[in-house]
Every structure is written in structure tokens, then in C-alpha cells.
DSSP file (Angstrom, degrees, kcal/mol; ACC not computed):
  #  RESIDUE AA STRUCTURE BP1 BP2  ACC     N-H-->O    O-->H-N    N-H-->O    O-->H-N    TCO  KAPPA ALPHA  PHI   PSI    X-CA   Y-CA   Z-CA
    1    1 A X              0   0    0      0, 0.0    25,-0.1     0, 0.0     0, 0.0   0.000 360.0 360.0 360.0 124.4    0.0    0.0    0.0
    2    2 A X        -     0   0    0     23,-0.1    25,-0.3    28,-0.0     2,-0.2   0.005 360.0-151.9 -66.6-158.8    1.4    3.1   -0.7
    3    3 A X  E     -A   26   0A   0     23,-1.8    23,-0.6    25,-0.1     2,-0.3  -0.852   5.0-142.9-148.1-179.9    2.2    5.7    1.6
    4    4 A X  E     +A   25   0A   0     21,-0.2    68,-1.3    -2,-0.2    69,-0.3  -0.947  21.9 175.1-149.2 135.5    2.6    9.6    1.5
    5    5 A X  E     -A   24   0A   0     19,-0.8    19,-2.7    -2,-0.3     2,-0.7  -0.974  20.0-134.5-125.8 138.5    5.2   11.5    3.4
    6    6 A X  E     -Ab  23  74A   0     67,-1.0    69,-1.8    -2,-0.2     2,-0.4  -0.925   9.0-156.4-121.3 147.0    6.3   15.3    3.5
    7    7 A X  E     -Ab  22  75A   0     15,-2.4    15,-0.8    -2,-0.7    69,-0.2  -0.904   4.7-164.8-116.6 113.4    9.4   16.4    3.4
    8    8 A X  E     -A   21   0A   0     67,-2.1     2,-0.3    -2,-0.4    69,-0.3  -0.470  18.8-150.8 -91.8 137.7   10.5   20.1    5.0
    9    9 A X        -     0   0    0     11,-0.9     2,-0.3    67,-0.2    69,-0.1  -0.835  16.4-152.4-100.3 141.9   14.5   21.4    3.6
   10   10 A X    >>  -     0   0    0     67,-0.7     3,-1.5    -2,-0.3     4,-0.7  -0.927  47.2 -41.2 -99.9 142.0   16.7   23.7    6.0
   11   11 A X  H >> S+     0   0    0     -2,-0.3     3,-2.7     1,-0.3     4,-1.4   0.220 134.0   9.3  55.9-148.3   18.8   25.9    5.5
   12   12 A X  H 3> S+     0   0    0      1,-0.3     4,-1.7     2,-0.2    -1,-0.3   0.811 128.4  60.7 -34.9 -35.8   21.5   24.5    2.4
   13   13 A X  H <> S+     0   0    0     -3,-1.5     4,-0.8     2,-0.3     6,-0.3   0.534 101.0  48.5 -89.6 -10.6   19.0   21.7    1.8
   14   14 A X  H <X>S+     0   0    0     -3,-2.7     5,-1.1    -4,-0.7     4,-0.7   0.913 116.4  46.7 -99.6 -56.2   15.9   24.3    0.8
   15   15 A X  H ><5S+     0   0    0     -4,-1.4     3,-3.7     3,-0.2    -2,-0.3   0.985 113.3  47.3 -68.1 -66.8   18.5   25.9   -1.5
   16   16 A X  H 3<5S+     0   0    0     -4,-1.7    -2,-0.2     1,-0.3    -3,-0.1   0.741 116.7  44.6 -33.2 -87.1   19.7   22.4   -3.0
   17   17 A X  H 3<5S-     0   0    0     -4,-0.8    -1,-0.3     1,-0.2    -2,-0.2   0.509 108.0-126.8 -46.4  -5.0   16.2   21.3   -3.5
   18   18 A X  T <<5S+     0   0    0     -3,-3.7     2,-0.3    -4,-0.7    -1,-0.2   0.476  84.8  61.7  72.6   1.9   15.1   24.8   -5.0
   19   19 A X  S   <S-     0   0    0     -5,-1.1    -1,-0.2    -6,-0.3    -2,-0.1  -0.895  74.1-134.6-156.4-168.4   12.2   24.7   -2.3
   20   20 A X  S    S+     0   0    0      1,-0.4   -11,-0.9    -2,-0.3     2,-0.3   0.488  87.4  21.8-120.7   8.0   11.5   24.7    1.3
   21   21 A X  E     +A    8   0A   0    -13,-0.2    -1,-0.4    -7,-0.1   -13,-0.2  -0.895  59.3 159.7 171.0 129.3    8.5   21.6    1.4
   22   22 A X  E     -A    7   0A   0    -15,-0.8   -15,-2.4    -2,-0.3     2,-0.1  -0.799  26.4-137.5-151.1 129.0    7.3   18.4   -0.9
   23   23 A X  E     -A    6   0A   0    -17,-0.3     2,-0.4    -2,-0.2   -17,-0.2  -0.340  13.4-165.2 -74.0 173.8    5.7   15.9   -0.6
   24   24 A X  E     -A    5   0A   0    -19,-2.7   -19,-0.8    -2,-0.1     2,-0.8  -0.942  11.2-152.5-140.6 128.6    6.4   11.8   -2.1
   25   25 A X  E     -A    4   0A   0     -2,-0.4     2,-0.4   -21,-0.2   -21,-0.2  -0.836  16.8-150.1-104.1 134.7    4.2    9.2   -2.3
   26   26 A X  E     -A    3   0A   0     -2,-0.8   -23,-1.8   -23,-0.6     5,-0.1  -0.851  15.5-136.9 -94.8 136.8    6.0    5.9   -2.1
   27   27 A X  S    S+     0   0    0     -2,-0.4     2,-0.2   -25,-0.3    -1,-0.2   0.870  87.5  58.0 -77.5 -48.7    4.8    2.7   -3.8
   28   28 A X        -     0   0    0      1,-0.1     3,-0.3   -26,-0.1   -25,-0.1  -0.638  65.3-150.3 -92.9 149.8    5.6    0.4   -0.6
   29   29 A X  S    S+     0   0    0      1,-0.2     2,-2.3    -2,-0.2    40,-0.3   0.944  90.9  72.5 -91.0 -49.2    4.3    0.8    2.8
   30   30 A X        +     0   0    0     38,-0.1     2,-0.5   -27,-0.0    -1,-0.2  -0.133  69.3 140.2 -48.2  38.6    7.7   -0.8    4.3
   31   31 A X        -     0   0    0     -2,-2.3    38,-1.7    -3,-0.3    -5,-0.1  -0.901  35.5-160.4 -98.7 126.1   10.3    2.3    3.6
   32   32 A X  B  >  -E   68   0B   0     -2,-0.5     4,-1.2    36,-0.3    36,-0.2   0.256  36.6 -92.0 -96.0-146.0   12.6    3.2    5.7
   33   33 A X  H  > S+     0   0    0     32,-1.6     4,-3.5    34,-0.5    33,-0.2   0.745 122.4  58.6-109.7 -47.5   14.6    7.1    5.6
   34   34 A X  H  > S+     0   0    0     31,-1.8     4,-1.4    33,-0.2     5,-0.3   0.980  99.7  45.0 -67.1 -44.9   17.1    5.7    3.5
   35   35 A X  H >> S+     0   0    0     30,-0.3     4,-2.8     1,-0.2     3,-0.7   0.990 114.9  57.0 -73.3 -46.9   15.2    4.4    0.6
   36   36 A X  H 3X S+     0   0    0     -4,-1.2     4,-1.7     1,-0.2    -1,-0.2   0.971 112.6  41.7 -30.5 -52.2   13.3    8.3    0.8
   37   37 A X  H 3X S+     0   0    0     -4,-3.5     4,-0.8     1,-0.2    -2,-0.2   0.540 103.0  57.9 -99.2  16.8   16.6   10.0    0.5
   38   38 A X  H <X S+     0   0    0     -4,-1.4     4,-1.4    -3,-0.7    -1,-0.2   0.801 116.0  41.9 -86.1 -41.5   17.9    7.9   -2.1
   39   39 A X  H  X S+     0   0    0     -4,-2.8     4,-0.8    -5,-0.3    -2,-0.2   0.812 115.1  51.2 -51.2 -23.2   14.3    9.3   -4.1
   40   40 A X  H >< S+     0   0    0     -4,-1.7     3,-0.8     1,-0.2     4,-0.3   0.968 111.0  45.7 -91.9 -41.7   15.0   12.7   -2.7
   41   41 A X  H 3< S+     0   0    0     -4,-0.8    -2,-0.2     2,-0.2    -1,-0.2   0.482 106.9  59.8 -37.6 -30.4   18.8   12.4   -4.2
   42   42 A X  H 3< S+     0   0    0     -4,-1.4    -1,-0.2     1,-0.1    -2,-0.2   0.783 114.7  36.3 -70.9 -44.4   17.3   11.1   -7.6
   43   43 A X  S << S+     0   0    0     -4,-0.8     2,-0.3    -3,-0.8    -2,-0.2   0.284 129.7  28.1-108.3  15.8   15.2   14.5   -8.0
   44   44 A X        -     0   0    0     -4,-0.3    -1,-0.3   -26,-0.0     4,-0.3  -0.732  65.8-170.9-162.8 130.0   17.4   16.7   -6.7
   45   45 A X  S    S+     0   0    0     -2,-0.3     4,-0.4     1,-0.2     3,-0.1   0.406  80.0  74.4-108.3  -2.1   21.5   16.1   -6.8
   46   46 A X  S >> S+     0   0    0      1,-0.2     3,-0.6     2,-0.2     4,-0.6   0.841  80.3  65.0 -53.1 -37.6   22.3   18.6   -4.8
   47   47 A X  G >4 S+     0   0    0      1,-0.3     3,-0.6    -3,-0.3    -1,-0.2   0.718  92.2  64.9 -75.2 -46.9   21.2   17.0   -2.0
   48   48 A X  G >4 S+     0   0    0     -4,-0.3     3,-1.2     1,-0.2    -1,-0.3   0.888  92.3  61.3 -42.3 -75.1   23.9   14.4   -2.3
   49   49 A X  G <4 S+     0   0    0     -3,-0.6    -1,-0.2    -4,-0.4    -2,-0.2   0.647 105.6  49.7 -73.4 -26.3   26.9   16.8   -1.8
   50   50 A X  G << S+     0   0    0     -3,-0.6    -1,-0.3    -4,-0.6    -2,-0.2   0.027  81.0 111.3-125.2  51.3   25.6   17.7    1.7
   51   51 A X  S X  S+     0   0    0     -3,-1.2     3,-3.5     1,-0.1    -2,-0.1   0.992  74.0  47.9 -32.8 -97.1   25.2   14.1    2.8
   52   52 A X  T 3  S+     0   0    0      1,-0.3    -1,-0.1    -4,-0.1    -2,-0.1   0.422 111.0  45.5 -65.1 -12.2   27.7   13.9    5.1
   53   53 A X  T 3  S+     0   0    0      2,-0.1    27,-1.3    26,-0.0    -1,-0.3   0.209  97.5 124.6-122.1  21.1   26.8   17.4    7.3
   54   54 A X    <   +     0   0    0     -3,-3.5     2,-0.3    25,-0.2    25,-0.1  -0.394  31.6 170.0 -64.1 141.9   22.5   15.6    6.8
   55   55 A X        -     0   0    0     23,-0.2    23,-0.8    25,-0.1     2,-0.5  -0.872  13.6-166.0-137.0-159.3   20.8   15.0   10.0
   56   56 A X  E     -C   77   0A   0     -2,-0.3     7,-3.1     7,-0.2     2,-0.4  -0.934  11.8-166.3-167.2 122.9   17.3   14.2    9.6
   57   57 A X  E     -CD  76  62A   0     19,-0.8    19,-2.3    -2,-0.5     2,-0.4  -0.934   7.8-152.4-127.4 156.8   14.2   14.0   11.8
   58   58 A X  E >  S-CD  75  61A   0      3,-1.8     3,-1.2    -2,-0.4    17,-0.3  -0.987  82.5  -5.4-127.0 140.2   10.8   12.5   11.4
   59   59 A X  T 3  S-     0   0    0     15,-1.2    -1,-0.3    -2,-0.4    16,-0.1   0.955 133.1 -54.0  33.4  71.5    7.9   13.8   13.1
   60   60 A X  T 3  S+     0   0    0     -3,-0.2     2,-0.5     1,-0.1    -1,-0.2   0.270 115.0 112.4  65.3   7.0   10.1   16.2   15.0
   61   61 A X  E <  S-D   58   0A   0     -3,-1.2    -3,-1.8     0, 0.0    -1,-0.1  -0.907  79.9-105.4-109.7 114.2   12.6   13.3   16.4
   62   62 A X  E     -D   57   0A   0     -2,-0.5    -5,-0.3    -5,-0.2     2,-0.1  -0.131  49.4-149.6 -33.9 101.1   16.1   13.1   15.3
   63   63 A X        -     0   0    0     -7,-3.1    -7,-0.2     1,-0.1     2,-0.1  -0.478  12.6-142.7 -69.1 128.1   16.0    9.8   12.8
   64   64 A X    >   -     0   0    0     -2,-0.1     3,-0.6     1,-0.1    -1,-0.1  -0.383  35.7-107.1-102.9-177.9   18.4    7.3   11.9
   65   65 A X  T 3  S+     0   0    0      1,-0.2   -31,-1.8   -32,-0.1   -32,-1.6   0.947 115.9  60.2 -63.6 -51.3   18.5    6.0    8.1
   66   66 A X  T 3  S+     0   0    0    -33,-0.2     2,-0.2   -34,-0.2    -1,-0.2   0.207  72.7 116.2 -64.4  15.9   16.9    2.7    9.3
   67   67 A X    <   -     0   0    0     -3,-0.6   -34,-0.5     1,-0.0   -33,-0.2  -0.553  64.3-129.5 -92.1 146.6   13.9    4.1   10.6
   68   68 A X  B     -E   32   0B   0     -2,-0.2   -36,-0.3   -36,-0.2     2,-0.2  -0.350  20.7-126.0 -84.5 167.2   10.6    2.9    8.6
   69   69 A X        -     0   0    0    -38,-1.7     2,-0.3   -40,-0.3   -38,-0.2  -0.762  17.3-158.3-103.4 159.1    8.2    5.2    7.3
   70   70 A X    >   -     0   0    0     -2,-0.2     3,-0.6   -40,-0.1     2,-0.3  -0.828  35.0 -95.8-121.2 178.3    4.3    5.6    7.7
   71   71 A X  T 3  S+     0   0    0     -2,-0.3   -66,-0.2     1,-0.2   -46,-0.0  -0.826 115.3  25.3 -75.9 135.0    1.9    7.2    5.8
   72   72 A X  T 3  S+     0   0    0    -68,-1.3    -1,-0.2     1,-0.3   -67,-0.2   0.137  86.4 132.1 111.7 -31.8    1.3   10.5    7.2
   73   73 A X    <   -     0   0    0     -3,-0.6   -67,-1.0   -69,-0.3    -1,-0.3   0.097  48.7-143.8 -57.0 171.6    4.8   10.8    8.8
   74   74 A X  E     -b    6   0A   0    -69,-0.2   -15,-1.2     2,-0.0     2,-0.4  -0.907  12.7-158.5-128.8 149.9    6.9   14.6    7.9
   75   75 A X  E     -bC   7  58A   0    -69,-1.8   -67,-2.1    -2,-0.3     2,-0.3  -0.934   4.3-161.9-135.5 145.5   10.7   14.1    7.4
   76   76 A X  E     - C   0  57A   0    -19,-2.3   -19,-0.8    -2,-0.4     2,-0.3  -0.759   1.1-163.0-129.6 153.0   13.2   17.5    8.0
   77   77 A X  E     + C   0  56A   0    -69,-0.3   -67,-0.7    -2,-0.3     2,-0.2  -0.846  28.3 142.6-115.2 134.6   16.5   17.3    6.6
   78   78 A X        -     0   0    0    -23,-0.8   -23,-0.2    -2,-0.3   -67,-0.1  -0.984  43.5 -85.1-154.3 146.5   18.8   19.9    8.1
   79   79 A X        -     0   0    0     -2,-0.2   -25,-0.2   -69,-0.2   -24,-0.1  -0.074  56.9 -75.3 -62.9 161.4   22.2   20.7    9.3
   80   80 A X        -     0   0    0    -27,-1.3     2,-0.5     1,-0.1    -1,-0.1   0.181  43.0-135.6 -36.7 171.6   23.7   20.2   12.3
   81   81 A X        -     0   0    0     -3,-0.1     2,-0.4     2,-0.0    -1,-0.1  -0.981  21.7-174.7-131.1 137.0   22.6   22.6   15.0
   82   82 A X        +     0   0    0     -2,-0.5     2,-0.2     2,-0.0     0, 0.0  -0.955  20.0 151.1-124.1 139.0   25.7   24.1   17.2
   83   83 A X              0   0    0     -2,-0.4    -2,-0.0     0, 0.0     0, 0.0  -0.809 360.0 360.0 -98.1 176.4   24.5   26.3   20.1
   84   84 A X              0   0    0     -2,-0.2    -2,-0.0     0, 0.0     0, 0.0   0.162 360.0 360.0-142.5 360.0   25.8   27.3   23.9
């Protein structure tokens, strides 16, 4: 069954994607964070080059790659956050 997720950009990641909010609908209800950002990395290549400084939350909780999706879920990618 599919599922439908939306996905918020931050910072560098709103400019990479040209926008700030999309949604995807994915054909399998079983998708984890990785198999999203290898689709979000297919439509936008920017997104690739700031891999490595990604963190990524879903429904407002800090995310690993393995984490499954639901339908209904929101996914952030953003950069680290440094405060004091």
C-alpha cells in the first residue's frame, strides 16, 4: 500500500532542493529514511553533496537511516545545529 510523506529542507537543503516543502508518495508501505533519500537524491543532486553534514528528523525526532516510514509521517532534513 502506498504511503505519502512530507518532506521540510533547511537551511543549504531548501536551497539544494530549489524549495522549502514536498511531498512523495512511495509505492511500498515498508520504507525506511534511507530508501526516501535515495528518491530525494534522484530529484534533486544537490542534496547528495551535503550528505555527510545531513541530520534528519521525522515527526520532529532526530532519525536514523533505518527508521521505517508511515503514511502521514513529515521528514526534516537539516544541518547540524551548534549552540551554547
Amino acid at each position: 500500500m502506498p504511503i505519502r510523506v512530507k518532506v521540510s529542507y533547511y537551511a543549504r537543503f531548501s536551497d539544494a532542493a530549489g524549495t522549502r516543502e514536498e511531498s512523495y508518495t512511495l509505492a511500498d508501505g515498508s520504507v525506511s529514511v534511507a530508501d526516501l533519500l535515495r528518491v530525494i537524491i534522484s530529484a534533486h543532486e544537490g542534496i547528495e553533496k551535503l550528505r555527510k553534514m545531513m541530520r534528519i528528523a521525522v515527526n520532529k525526532e532526530v532519525a536514523e537511516p533505518s527508521r521505517r516510514l508511515r503514511d502521514g509521517d513529515s521528514v526534516a532534513l537539516f544541518p547540524p545545529l551548534s549552540g551554547g
